[in-house]
C-alpha positions as CSV (number, residue, x, y, z in Angstrom):
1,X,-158.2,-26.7,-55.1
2,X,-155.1,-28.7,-54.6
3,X,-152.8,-29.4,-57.4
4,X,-149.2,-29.9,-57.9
5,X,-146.2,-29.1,-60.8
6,X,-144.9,-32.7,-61.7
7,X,-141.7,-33.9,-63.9
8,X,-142.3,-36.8,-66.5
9,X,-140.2,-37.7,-69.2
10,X,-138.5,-34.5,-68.7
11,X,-141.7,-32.1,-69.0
12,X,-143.7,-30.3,-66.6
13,X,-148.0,-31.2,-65.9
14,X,-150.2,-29.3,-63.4
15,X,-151.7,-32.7,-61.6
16,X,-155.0,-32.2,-60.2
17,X,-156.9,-34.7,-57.8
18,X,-159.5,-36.2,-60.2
19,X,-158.3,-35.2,-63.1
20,X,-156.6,-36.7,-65.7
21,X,-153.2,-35.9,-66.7
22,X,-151.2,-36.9,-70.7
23,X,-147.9,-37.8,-70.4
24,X,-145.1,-39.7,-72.6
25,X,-146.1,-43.4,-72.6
26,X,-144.5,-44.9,-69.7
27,X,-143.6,-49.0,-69.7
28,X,-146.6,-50.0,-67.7
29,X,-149.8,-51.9,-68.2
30,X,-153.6,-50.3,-67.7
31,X,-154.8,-50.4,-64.5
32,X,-151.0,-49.9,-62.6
33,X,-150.8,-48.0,-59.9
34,X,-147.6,-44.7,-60.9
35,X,-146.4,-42.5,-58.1
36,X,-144.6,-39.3,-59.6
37,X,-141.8,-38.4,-57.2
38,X,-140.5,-35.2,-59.0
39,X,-143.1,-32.2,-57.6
40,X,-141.7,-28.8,-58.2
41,X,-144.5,-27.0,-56.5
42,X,-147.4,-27.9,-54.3
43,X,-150.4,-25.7,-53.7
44,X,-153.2,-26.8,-51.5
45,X,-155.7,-23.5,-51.2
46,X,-153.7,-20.7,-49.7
47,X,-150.5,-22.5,-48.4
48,X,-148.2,-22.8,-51.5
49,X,-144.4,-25.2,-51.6
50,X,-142.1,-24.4,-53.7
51,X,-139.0,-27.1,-54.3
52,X,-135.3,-26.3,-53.8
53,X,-135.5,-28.1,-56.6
54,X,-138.3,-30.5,-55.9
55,X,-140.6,-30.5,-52.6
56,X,-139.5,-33.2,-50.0
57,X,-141.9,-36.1,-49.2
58,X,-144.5,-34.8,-51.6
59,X,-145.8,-37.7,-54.3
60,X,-148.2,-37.8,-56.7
61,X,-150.2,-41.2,-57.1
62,X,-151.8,-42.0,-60.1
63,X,-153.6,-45.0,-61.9
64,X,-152.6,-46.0,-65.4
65,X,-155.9,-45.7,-67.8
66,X,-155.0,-46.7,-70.8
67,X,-152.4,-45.8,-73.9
68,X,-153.2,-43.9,-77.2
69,X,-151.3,-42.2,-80.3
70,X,-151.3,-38.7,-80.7
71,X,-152.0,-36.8,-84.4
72,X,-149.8,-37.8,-87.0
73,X,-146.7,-35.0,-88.2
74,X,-145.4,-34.9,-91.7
75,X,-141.9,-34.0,-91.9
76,X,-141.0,-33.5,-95.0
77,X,-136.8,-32.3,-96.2
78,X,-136.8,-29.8,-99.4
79,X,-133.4,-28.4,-100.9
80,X,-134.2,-27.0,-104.1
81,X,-132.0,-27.3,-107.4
82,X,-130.6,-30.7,-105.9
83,X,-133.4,-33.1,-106.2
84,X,-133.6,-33.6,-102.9
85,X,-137.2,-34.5,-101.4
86,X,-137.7,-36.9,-98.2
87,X,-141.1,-37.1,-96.6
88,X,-141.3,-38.6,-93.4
89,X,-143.8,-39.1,-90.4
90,X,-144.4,-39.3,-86.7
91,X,-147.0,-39.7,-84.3
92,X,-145.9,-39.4,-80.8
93,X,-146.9,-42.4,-78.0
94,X,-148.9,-41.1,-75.1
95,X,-150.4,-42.4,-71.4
96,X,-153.1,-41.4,-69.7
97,X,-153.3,-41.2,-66.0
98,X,-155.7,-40.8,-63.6
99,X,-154.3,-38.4,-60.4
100,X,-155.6,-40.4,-57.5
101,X,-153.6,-38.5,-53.9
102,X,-151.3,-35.8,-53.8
103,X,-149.8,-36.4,-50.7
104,X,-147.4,-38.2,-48.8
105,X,-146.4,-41.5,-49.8
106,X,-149.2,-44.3,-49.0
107,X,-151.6,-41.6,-48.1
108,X,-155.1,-42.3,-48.8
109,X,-158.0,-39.5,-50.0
110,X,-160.7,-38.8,-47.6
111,X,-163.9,-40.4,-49.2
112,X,-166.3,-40.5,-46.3
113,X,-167.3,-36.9,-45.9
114,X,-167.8,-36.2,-49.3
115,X,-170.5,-39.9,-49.7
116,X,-172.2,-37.9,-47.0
117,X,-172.7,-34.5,-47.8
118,X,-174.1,-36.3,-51.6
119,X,-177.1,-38.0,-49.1
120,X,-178.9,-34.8,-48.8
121,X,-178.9,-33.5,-52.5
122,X,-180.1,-36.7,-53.8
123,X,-183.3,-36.4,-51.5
124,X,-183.8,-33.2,-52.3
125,X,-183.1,-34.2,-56.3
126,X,-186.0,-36.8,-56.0
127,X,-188.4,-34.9,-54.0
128,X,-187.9,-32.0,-56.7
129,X,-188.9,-34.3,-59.3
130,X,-191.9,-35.7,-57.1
131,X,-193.2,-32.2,-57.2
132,X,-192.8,-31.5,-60.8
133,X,-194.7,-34.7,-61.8
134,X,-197.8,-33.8,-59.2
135,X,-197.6,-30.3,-61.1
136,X,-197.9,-32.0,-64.9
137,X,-200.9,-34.0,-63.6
138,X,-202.8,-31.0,-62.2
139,X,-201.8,-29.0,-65.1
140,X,-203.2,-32.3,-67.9
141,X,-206.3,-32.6,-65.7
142,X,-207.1,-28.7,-65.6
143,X,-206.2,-28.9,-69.5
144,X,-208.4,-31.4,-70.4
145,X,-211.5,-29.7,-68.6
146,X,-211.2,-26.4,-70.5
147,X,-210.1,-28.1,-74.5
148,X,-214.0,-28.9,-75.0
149,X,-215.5,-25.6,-75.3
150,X,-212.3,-24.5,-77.8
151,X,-212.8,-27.3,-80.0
152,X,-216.8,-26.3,-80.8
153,X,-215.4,-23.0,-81.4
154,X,-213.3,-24.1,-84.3
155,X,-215.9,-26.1,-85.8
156,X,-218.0,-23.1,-86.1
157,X,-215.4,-20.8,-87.8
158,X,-215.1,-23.1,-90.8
159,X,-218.1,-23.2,-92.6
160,X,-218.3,-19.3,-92.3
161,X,-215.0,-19.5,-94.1
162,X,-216.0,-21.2,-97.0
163,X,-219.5,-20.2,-97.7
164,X,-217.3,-16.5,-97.9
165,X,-214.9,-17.2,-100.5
166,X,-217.7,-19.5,-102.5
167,X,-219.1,-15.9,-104.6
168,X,-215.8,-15.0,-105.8
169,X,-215.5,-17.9,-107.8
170,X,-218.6,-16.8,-110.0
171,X,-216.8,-14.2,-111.4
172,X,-215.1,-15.4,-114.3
173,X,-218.8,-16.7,-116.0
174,X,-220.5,-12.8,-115.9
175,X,-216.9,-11.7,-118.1
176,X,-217.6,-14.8,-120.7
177,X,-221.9,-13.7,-120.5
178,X,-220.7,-10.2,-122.1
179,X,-218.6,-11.1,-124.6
180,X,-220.8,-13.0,-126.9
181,X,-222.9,-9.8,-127.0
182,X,-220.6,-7.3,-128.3
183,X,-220.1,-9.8,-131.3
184,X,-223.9,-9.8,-132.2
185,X,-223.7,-6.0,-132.5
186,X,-221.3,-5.8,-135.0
187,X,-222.8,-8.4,-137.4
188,X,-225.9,-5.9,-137.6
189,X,-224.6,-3.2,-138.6
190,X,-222.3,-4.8,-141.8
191,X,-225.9,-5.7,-142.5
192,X,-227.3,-2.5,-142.7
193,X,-224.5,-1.2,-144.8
194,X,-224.9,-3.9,-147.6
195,X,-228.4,-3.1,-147.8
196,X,-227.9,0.9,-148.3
197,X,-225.2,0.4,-151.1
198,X,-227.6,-2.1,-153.3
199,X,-230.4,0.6,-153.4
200,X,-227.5,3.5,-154.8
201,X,-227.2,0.8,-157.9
202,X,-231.0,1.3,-158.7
């Protein structure tokens, strides 16, 4: 990976090729084209430049993307027992930039090797998905061969179901049958009683 320590507005960013870097909003419009002059240190995979203090002949060109705020800080003054109470705000002004060469000046990025080493993944990307969708079809058309036989299954299972739990709804009448009867029992014998005490009185 090659990257580079850059100065802008007085702080330090690690610039990386195709990456994005935040810095403070610089007087330029969207779409400008920013070379950052101040590199402290380069690194390009094992060899490594440091700056006495910056690197000579080193820039880093970059694209304007757009502007944007950063959050909102509250700063707010307190001294207490002297009514003093001031509440103020900021929110900082930022830039965005898109890290385009790190090079020397005018250099250009090499774009041609990396179009064709792309060529081959994006053959082998669609005849991947080729083979996936000839898989789906023989897996539907196998599918739909083998559903019928389930489906007659389940149509036989659900009248055994319910012809099952039909008895145990019977039970409730047999309990109201035997009720009435212990009733009947009881009215015969006050009966039998009355008639014993009226033959004492003779």
């Amino acid at each position: 990976m090659k990257y580079a320590i850059v100065v802008s507005g007085g702080k330090q960013y690690k610039a990386v090729e195709g990456e994005t870097i935040e810095v403070d909003r610089l007087p330029v419009n969207a779409g400008d084209k920013v070379g950052l002059e101040h590199v402290l240190m380069l690194v390009d995979g094992d060899n490594i430049s440091v700056g006495t203090p910056t690197v000579g002949g080193i820039q880093v060109s970059t694209t304007v993307i757009d502007h944007f705020k950063g959050p909102k800080i509250i700063v707010f003054k307190y001294r207490p027992k002297n009514r003093i109470r001031v509440k103020g705000g900021h929110r900082q002004q930022y830039t965005r930039l898109m890290v385009d060469v790190i090079g020397k000046p005018g250099e250009t990025r090499k774009v041609a090797k990396a179009e064709k080493a792309e060529a081959p993944v994006v053959e082998n990307a669609e005849a991947k998905a080729e083979k996936k969708v000839e898989k789906k079809e023989v897996a539907a058309a196998s599918s739909s061969k083998g559903k019928k036989p389930a489906a007659t299954k389940k149509t036989e299972k659900a009248p055994a179901k319910k012809t099952e739990k039909a008895p145990a709804k019977k039970a409730p009448a047999k309990k109201a049958e035997k009720a009435p009867a212990k009733k009947t029992a009881a009215k015969k014998t006050t009966t039998k009683k009355t008639s014993s005490t009226k033959t004492t009185k003779k």
